[in-house]
C-alpha positions as CSV (number, residue, x, y, z in Angstrom):
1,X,27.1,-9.6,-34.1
2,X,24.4,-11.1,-36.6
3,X,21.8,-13.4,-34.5
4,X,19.1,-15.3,-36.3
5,X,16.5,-15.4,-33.6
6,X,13.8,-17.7,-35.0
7,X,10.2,-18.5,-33.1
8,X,9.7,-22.0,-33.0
9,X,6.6,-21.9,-32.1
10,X,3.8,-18.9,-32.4
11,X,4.1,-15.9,-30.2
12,X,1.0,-16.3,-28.5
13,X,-0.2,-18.5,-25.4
14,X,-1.7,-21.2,-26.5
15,X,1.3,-23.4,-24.5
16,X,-0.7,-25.4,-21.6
17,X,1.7,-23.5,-19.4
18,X,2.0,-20.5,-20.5
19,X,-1.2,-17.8,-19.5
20,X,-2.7,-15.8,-21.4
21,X,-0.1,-12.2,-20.8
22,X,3.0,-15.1,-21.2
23,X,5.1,-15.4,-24.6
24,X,7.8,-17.5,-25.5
25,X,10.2,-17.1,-28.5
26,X,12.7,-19.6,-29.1
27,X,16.1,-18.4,-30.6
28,X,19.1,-19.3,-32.1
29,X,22.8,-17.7,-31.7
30,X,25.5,-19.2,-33.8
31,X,28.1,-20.3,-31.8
32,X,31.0,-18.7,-34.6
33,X,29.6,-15.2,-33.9
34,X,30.1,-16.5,-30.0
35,X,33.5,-18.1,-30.0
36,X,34.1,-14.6,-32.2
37,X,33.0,-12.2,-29.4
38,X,35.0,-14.2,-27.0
39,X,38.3,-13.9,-28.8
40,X,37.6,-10.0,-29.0
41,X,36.9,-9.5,-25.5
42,X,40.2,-11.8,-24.7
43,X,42.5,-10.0,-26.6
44,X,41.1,-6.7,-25.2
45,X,41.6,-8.1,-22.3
46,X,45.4,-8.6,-22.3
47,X,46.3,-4.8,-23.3
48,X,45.6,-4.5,-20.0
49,X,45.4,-7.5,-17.9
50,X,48.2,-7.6,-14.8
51,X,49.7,-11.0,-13.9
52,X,52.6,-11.9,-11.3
53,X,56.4,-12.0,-13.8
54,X,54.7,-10.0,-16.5
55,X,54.2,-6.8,-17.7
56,X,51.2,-5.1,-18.2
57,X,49.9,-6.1,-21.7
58,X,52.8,-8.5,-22.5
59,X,50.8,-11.5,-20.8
60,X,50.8,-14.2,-23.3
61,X,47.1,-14.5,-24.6
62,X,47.0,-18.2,-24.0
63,X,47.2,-17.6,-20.1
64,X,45.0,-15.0,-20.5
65,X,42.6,-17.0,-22.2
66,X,43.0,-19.5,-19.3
67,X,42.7,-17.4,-16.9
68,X,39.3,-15.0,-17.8
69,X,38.3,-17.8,-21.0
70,X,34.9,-18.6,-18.7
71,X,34.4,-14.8,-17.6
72,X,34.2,-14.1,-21.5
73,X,32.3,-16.5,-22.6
74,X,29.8,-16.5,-20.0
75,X,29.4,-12.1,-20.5
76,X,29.9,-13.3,-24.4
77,X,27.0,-15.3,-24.4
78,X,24.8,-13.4,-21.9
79,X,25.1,-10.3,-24.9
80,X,24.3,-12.1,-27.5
81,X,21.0,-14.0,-25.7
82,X,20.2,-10.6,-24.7
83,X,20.5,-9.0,-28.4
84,X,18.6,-11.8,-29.9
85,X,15.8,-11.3,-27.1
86,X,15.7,-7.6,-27.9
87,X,15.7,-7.9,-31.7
88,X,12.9,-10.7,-31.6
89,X,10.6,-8.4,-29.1
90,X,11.1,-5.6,-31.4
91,X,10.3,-7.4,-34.6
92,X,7.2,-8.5,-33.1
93,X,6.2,-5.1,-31.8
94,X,6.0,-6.7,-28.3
95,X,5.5,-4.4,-24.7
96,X,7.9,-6.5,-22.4
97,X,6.7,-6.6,-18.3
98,X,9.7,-7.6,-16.4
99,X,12.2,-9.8,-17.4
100,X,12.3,-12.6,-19.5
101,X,12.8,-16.1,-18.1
102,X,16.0,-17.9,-20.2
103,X,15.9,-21.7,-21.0
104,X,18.5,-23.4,-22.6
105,X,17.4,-25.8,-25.2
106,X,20.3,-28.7,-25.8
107,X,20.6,-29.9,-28.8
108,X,23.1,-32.2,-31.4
109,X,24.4,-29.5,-33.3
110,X,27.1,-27.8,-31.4
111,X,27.4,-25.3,-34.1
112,X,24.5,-22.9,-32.7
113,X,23.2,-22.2,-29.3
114,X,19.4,-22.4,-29.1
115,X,17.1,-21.0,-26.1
116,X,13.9,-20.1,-25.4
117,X,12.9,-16.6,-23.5
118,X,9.7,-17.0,-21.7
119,X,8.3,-13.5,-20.7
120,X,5.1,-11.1,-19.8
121,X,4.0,-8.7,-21.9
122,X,1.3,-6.4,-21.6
123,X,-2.4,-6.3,-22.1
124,X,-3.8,-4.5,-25.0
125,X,-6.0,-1.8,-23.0
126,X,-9.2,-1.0,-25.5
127,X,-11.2,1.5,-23.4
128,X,-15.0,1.2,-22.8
129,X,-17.4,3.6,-21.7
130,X,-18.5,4.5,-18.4
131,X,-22.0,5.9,-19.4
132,X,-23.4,3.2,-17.9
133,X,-22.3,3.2,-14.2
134,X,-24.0,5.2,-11.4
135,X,-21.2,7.7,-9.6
136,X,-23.2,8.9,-5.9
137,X,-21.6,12.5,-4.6
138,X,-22.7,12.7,-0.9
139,X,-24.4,15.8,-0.6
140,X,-24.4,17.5,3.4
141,X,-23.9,20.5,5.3
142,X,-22.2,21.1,8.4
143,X,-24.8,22.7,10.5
144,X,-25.3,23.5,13.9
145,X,-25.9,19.9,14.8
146,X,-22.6,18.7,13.6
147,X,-20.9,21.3,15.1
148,X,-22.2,20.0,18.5
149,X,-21.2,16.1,17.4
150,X,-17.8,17.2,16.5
151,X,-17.4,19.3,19.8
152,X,-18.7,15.4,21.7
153,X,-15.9,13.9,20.1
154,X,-13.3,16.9,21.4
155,X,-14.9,16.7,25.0
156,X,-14.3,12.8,25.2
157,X,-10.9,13.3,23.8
158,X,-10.3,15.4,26.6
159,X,-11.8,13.0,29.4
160,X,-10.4,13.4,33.0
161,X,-11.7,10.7,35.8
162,X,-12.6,11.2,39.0
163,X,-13.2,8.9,41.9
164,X,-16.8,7.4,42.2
165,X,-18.2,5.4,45.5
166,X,-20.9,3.6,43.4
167,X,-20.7,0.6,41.3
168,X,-19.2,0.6,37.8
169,X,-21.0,1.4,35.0
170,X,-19.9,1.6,31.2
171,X,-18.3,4.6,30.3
172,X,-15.8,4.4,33.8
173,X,-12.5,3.5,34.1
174,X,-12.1,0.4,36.9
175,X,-9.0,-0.6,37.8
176,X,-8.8,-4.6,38.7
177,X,-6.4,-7.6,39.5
178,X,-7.6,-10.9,37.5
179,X,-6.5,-14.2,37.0
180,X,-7.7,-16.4,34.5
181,X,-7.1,-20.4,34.5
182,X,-8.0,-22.5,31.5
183,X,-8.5,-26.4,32.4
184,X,-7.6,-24.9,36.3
185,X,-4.1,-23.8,35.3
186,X,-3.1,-19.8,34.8
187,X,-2.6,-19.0,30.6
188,X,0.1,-17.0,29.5
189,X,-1.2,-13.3,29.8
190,X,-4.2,-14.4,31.9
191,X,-3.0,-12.5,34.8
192,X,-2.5,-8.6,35.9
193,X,-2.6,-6.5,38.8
194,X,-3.8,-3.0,39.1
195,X,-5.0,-3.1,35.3
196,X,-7.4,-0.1,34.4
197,X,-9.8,-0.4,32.3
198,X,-12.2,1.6,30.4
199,X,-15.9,0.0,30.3
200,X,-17.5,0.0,26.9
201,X,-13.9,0.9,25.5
202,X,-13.9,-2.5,23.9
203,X,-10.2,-3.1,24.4
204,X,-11.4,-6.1,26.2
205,X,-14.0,-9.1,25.2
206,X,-17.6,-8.0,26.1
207,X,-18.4,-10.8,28.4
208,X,-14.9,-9.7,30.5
209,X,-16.3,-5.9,30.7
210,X,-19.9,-7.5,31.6
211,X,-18.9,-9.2,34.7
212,X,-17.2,-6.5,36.3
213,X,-20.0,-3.9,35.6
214,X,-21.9,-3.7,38.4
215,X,-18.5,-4.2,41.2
216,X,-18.0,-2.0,43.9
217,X,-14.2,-1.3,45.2
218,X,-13.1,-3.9,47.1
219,X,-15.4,-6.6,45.5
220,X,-14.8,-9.8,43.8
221,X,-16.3,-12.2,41.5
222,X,-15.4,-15.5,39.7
223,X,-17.2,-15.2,35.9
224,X,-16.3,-17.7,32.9
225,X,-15.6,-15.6,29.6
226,X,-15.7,-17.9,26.2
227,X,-13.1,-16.4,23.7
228,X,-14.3,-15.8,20.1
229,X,-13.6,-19.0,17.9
230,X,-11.2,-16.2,15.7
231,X,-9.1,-15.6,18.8
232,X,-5.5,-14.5,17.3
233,X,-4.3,-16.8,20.7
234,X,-4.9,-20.1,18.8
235,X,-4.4,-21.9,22.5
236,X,-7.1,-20.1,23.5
237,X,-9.6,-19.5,20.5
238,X,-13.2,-21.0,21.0
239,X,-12.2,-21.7,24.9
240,X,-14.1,-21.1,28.0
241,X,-11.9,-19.5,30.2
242,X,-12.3,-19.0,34.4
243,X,-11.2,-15.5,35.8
244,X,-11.3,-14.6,39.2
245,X,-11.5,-10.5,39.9
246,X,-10.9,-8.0,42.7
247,X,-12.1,-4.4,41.7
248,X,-10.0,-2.0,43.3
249,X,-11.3,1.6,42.0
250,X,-13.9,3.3,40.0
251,X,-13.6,6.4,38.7
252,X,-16.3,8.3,36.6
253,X,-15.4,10.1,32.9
254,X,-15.8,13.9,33.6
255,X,-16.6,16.0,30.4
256,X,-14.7,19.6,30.2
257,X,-17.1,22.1,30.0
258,X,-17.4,24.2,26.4
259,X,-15.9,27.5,28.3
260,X,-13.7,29.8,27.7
261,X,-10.6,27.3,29.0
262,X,-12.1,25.0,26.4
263,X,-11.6,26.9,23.7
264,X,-8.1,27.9,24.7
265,X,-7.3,24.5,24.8
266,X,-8.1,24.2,21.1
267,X,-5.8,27.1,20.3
268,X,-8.3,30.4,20.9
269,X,-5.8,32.8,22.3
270,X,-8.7,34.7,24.2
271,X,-10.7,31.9,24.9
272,X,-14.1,33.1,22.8
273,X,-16.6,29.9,22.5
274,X,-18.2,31.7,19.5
275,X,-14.9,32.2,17.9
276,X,-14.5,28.1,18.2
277,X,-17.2,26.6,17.2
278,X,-16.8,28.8,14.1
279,X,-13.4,27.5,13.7
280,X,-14.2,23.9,14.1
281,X,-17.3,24.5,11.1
282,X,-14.9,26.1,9.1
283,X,-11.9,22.5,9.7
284,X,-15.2,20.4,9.3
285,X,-17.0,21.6,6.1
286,X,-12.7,21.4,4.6
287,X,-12.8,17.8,6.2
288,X,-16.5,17.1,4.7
289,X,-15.3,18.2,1.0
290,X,-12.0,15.7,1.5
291,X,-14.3,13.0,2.3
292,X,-16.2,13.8,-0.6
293,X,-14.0,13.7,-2.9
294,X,-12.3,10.6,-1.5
295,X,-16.1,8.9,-1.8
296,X,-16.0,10.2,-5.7
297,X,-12.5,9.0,-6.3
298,X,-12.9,5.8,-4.9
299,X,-16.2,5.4,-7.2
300,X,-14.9,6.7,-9.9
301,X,-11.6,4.5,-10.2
302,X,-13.8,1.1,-9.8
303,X,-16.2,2.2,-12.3
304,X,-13.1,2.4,-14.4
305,X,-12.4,-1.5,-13.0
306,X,-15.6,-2.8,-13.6
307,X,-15.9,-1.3,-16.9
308,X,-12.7,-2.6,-18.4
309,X,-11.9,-5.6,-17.2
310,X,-8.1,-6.4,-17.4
311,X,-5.7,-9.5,-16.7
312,X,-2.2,-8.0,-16.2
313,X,1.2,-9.5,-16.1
314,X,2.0,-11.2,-12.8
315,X,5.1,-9.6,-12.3
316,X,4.5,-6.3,-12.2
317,X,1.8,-7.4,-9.8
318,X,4.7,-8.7,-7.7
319,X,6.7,-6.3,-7.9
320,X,3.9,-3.3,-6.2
321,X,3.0,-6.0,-3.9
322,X,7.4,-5.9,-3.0
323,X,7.0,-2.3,-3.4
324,X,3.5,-2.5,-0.6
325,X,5.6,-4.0,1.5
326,X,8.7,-2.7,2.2
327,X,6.4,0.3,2.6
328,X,4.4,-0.9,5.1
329,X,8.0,-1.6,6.6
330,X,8.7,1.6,6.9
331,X,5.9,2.7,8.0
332,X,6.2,0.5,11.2
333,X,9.9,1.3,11.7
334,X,9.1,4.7,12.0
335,X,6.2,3.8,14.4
336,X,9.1,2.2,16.9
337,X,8.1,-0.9,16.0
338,X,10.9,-3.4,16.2
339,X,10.5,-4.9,12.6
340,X,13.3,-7.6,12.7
341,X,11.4,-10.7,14.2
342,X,7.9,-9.3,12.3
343,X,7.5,-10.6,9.0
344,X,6.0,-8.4,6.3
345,X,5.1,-10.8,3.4
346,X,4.4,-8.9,-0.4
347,X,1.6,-11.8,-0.9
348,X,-0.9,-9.9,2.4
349,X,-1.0,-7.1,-0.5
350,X,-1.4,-9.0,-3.7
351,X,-5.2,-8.6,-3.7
352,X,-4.4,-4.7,-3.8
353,X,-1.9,-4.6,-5.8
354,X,-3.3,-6.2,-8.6
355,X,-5.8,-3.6,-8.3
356,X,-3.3,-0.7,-8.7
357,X,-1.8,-1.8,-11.3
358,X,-5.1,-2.3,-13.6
359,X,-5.8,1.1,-12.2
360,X,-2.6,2.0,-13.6
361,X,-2.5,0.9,-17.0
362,X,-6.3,1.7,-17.4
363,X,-5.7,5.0,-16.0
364,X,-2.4,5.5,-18.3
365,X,-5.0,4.6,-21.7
366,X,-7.6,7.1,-20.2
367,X,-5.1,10.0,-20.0
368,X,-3.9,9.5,-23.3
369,X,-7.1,8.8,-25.6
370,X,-8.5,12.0,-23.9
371,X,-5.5,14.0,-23.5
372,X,-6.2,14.7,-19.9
373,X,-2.1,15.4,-18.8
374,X,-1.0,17.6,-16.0
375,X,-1.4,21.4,-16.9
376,X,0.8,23.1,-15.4
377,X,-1.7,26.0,-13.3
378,X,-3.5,23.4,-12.3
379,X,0.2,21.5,-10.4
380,X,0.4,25.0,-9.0
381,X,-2.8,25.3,-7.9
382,X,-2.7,22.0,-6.2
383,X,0.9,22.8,-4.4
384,X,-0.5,26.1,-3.3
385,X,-3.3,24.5,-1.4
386,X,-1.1,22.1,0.1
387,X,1.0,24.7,1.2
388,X,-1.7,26.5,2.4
389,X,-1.5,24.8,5.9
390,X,2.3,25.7,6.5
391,X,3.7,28.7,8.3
392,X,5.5,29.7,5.2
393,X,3.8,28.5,2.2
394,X,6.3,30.0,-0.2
395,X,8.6,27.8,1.4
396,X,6.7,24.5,0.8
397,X,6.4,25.7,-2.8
398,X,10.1,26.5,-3.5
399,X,10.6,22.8,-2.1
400,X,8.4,20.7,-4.4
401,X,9.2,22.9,-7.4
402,X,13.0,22.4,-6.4
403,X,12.9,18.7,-6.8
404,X,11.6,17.0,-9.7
405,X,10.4,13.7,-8.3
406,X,8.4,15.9,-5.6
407,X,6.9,17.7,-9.2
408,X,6.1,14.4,-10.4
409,X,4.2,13.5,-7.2
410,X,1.5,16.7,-7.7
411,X,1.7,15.9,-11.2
412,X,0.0,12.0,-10.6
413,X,-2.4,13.4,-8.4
414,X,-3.5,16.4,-11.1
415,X,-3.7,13.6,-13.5
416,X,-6.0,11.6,-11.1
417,X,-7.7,13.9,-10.7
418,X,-8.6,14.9,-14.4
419,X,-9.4,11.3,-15.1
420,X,-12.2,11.2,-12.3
421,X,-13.6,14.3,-13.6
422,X,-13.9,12.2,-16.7
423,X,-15.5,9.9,-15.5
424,X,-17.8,11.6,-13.3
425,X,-18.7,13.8,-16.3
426,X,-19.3,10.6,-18.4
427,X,-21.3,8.4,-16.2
428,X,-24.6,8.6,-14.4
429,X,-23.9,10.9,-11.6
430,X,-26.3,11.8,-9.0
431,X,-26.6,14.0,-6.1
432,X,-27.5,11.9,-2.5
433,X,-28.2,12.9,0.8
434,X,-25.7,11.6,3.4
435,X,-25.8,11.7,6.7
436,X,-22.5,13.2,8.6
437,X,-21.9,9.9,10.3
438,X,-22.3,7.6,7.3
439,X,-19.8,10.0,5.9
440,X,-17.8,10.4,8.6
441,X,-17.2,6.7,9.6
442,X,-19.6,6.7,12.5
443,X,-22.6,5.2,11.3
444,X,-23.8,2.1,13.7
């Protein structure tokens, strides 16, 4: 079929509508080649076509015609828009995103069918340098000391209570009754009995935890708690509230001791401390170089954003935003969360998705220009050090290399990798001092 698609107007977005990634090519299909299509797909039709008093292929054409004309026309047409599209995108050397948007355009002459596509494409990606940015690798050591910190964090996991005839202090678990009243009448959820609580936990609003420190079993006080103006309760946001609690127990947090039954209780068979704290050095200088490297990564990539700054097409934004989504989905259902009455809306992850897929195309020009692909010791390398951690790591090796998709996986990640080694070796980067909490997360 011979289409003459013809741009009526230039190929660029100067449109008050369209932005700056949008296109729009308006095109014309004569309706002869059309009406020609549709007679061919007809006739093709009836060698086969089964109707009620007729043979196979012996249906006369004109009922046929009746019968599947608008089904012919309507795939007729949706071909022939679809081959003028493609032949006007690749005459004008154009990188589609998505689909195009179809416009009829009506007309007086009958003789042609004219339409406008109206698509993304994408952004030209001209790399700039990185030599200016600053890239910080925390430098630390796990010592002695965080040894000790991390073994603080494995004792409070591991908290029993006991009971305690004093008053409560942070750090215990109480156990209460409370009712609260807003305006003198109970609110929904402002009422429990035999609730425990953790003081200093923060599972409940400070001022709540305040006016029960300092109780004794058996004693009760009235307090008024003001709820943050935030409050995801909107009845109840930026309220002052009236609770009335009866303290019932306190029980004190009782540390294990670092012994022998400690140890066993974090896998060492014979119970040696020395053999443990070894162990846990060992978990936390492998955890130390993840978080590392994470801090690197996550440098490297947005010196890559803020070096080459990018408008990309809105659909593909929406479509890893979809993509976000129905992963977060997922994610919850296999949680046991119940996720039919919980909305999960693509537009909470626009904000990162945009930002994944500038990374992406940057990231795609980076790999090319500097030929940093995938080789394929180092995609062994890296499934041999997540295999590492398995009982049978030939196992876990046989499975990626057994499915292509699961190649592809360690494949993007060798490739990420490669890229911030780029860039680390192109930009500024500097060795600095980090303590283990900053790095860790736990820095006040």
């Amino acid at each position: 079929m011979q289409t003459n698609p013809q741009p009526a107007s230039p190929l660029d977005a100067s449109p008050a509508n369209l932005s700056p990634l949008e296109r729009r090519i308006d095109m014309t299909v004569p309706m002869a080649e059309i009406d020609k299509d549709v007679e061919h797909r007809l006739k093709k039709m009836s060698r086969t076509v089964k109707m009620p008093g007729f043979r196979p292929g012996k249906v006369p054409f004109k009922m046929v015609e009746q019968q599947y004309g608008a089904q012919a026309r309507s795939e007729a047409i949706g071909e022939a828009v679809e081959k003028a599209f493609g032949t006007a995108v690749r005459e004008q050397n154009l990188r589609v995103a998505g689909y195009p948007r179809i416009e009829p355009k009506g007309g007086e002459d009958a003789s042609k069918l004219v339409f406008s596509a109206i698509f993304e494409v994408y952004p030209d990606v001209k790399l700039n340098g990185v030599g200016d940015k600053v890239i910080e690798r925390p430098q630390i050591e796990a010592g002695e000391a965080e040894v000790d910190k991390t073994l603080e964090v494995l004792r409070k996991q591991r908290t029993t209570y006991a009971a305690a005839e004093r008053a409560a202090a942070a750090g215990d678990r109480v156990v209460i009754d409370f009712t609260g009243k807003l305006n003198g009448e109970v609110f929904q959820g402002g009422q429990a009995t035999d609730y425990p609580v953790v003081l200093g936990e923060g599972r409940m609003l400070p001022d709540f935890e305040n006016g029960i420190a300092g109780l004794k079993a058996g004693e009760s006080k009235t307090f008024d708690v003001t709820f943050p103006a935030d409050y995801q309760v909107s009845e109840l946001a930026g309220k002052q509230v009236s609770f009335d609690v009866t303290l019932k127990g306190v029980e004190a947090p009782q540390l294990p001791a670092v012994d022998a039954d400690f140890a066993k209780s974090l896998g060492i068979a014979d119970g040696d401390v020395a053999k443990m704290r070894a162990e846990i050095r060992a978990n936390l200088e492998n955890e130390l170089r993840k978080r590392i490297k994470a801090r690197v990564k996550e440098q490297a990539m947005q010196a890559l954003l803020d070096a080459n700054p990018l408008e990309v097409p809105k659909v593909l934004v929406e479509q890893e935003s979809g993509s976000m989504a129905e992963a977060a989905r997922q994610d919850l259902a296999g949680r046991g969360v119940d996720i039919k009455n919980m909305p999960v809306e693509p537009s909470w992850f626009a904000a990162q998705a945009e930002r994944r897929v500038k990374l992406g195309l940057i990231i795609a020009e980076v790999v090319k220009e500097h030929a940093l692909h995938a080789k394929p010791e180092q995609v062994r390398s890296l499934i041999d050090e997540q295999a590492q951690s398995y009982e049978q790591p030939e196992e876990v090796v046989r499975w990626y290399y057994s499915q292509p998709q699961r190649l592809a996986q360690i494949e993007a990640l060798a490739i990420e990798e490669n890229v911030v080694n780029w860039v680390v070796a192109n930009a500024q980067t500097t060795d600095k001092a980090t303590s283990f909490d900053e790095l860790m997360g736990n820095a006040a």
